[in-house]
Each structure stands twice: as structure tokens, then as C-alpha cells.
C-alpha positions as CSV (number, residue, x, y, z in Angstrom):
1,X,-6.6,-14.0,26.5
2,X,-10.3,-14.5,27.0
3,X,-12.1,-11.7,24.9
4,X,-9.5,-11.6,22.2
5,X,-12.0,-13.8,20.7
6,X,-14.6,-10.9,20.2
7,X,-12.4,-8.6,18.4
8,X,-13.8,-9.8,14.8
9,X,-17.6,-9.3,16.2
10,X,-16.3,-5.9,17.3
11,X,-15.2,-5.0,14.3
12,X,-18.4,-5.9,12.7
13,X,-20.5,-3.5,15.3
14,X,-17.8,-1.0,15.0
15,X,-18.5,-1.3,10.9
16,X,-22.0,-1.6,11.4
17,X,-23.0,1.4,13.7
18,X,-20.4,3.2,12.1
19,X,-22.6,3.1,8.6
20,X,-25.5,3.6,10.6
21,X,-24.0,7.5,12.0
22,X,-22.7,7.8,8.2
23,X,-26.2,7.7,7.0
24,X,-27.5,9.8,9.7
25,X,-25.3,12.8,9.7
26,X,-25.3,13.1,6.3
27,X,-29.4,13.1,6.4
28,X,-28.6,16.2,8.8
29,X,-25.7,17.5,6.3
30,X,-28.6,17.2,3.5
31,X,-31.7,18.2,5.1
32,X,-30.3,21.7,6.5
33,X,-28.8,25.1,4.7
34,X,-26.6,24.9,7.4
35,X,-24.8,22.4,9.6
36,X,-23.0,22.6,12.6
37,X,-19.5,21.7,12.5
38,X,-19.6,19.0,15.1
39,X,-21.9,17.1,12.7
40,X,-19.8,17.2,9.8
41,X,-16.8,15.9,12.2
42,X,-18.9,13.3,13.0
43,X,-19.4,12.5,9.4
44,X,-15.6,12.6,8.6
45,X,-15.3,9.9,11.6
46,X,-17.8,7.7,10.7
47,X,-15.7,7.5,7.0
48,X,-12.5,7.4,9.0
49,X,-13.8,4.4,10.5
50,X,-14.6,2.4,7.8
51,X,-11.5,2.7,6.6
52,X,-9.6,2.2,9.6
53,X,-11.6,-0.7,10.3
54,X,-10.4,-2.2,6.7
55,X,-7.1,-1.6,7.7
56,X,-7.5,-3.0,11.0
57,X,-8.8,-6.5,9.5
58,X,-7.4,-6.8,6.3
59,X,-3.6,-6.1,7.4
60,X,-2.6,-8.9,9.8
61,X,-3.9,-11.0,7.4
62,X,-3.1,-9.8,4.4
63,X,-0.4,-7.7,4.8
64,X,1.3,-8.4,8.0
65,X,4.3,-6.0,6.9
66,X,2.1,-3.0,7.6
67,X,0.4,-4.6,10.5
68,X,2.7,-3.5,13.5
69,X,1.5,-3.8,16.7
70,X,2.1,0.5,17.4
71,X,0.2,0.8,14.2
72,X,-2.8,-1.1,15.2
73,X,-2.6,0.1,18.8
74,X,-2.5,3.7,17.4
75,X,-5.2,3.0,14.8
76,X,-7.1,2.1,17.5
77,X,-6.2,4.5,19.8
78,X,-7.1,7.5,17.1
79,X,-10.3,6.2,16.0
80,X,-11.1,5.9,19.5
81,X,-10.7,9.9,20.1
82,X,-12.4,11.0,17.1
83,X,-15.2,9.1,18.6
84,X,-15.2,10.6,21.7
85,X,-14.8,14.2,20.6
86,X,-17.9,13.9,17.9
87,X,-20.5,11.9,20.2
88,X,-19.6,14.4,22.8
89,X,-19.5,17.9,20.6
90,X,-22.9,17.0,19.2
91,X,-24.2,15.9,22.6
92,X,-23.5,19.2,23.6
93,X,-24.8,20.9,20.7
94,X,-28.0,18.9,20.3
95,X,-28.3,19.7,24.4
96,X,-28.9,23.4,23.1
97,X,-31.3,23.1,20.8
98,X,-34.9,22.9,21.6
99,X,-36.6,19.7,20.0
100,X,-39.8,20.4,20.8
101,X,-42.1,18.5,18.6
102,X,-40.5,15.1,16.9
103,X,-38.8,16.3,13.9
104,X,-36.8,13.9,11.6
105,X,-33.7,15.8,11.9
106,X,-33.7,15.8,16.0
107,X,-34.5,12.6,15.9
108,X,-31.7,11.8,13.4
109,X,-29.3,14.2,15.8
110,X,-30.1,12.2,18.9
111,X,-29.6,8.6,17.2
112,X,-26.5,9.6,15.5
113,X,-25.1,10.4,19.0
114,X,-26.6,7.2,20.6
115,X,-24.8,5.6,17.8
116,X,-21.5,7.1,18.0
117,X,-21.4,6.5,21.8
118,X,-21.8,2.7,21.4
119,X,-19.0,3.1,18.7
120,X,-16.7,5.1,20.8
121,X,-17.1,2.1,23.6
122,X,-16.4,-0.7,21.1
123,X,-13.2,1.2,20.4
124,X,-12.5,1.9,24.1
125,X,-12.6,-2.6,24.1
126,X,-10.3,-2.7,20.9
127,X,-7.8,-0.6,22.1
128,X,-7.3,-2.2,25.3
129,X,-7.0,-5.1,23.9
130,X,-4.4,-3.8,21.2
131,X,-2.6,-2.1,24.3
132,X,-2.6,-5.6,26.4
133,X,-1.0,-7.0,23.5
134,X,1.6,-4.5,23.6
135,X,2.3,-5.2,27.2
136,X,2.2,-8.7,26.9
137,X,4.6,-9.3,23.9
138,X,8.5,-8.3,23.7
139,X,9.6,-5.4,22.5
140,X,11.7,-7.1,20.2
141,X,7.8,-9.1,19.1
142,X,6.3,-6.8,16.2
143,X,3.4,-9.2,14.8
144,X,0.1,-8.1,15.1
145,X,-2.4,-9.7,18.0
146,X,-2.8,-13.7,17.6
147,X,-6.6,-13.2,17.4
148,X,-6.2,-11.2,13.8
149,X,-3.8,-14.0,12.1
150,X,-5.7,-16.0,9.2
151,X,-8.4,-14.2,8.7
């Protein structure tokens, strides 16, 4: 299909932003005595990502016995909740606190969710695309999508 050709730029943006909310929730984690636990789910996800993103590139080309097409799909379709809980759960937190003034650690707060949104939508793509693969092969048809061989 057409946009199976954007999963590897995905993958780098999902990598990418997914750093980026690593390093800001655990500048929140660091900078107060205590932290909500919204923010430190959104820490576990953005380390869940990175690996799940390894596994998501590195085993239908590298190891295509553990790269199913259920296992990617539900990869993809697990990373995809965890985003959606944590962008939302601090949303809803940070929508309680009162920011007045521009402190680092609001600011930090309100990027990290930003962040984590964008992430949670590349996902949305990825697993679409994982679950139009699903439709389109055989059940019988385990490989992994066409656009992840050789890389």
C-alpha cells in the first residue's frame, strides 16, 4: 500500500519524541520531592517505547522467527494505549495545577504532554497499518509487513 513506505520515518519520530518525553519526565521526576504517578507512567512508557521500537525494527529483519504479524500488531497496539493513558492522565493532572508564572517544571509538564500526544498519533498510524496487514494477508501468511523486510 501507499504509506507503508513511512513506517521506518515513523519509527524514527516515534524514537525520537519518545527520547525527548524520557528526558522531560525525568527532569520532573528529579526536580521535585514528589511526583505524581501519571508522570512516572509516562516515564516507564517513554522506556517501553524504545524498546518496543527495537523490537519493532530489528525483528523482521533480523529475526523474522519472533516477528509475527499478531506480535507486531499487538506491539503496536500496546505501545499505542500506554500512550494514550499517560499524555491524557498528565493532561489532566497538569489541567489542575496552577502555572502561574513560567517555571521550568510546568513548562517541562506541558511539553512532555505535547510530546507524548504526537507519539501516541504516530502509534495510532503504525498500528493501522500493522492491522491492514493483518486483514490483507492469509491467515495461514505469518511474515511480518513487506515494508520491514531487509532492513
Amino acid at each position: 500500500m501507499f504509506f507503508e513506505g513511512f513506517v521506518l520515518p515513523l519509527r524514527a519520530v516515534q524514537a525520537l519524541f519518545s527520547i525527548i518525553v524520557l528526558g522531560l519526565t525525568a527532569y520532573l521526576v528529579d526536580a521535585s520531592w514528589w511526583t505524581p504517578d501519571s508522570v512516572n507512567f509516562m516515564l516507564f512508557t517513554s522506556v517501553w517505547t524504545l524498546l518496543a521500537v527495537a523490537y519493532l525494527v530489528l525483528a523482521p529483519s533480523r529475526f523474522p522467527a519472533a516477528a509475527h504479524k499478531y506480535a507486531i500488531a499487538g506491539v503496536e497496539a500496546l505501545t499505542m494505549i500506554f500512550w494514550f493513558a499517560a499524555w491524557v492522565a498528565v493532561a489532566s493532572l497538569w489541567g489542575d495545577f496552577s502555572c502561574t508564572g513560567h517555571s521550568a517544571w510546568c513548562s517541562s509538564g506541558t511539553a512532555a504532554i505535547v510530546f507524548a500526544a504526537f507519539t501516541w498519533a504516530t502509534f495510532v498510524a503504525t498500528t493501522i497499518i500493522a492491522a491492514l496487514h493483518i486483514r490483507r494477508t492469509s491467515s495461514n501468511d505469518t511474515a511480518p509487513p513487506p515494508q520491514m523486510q531487509g532492513v
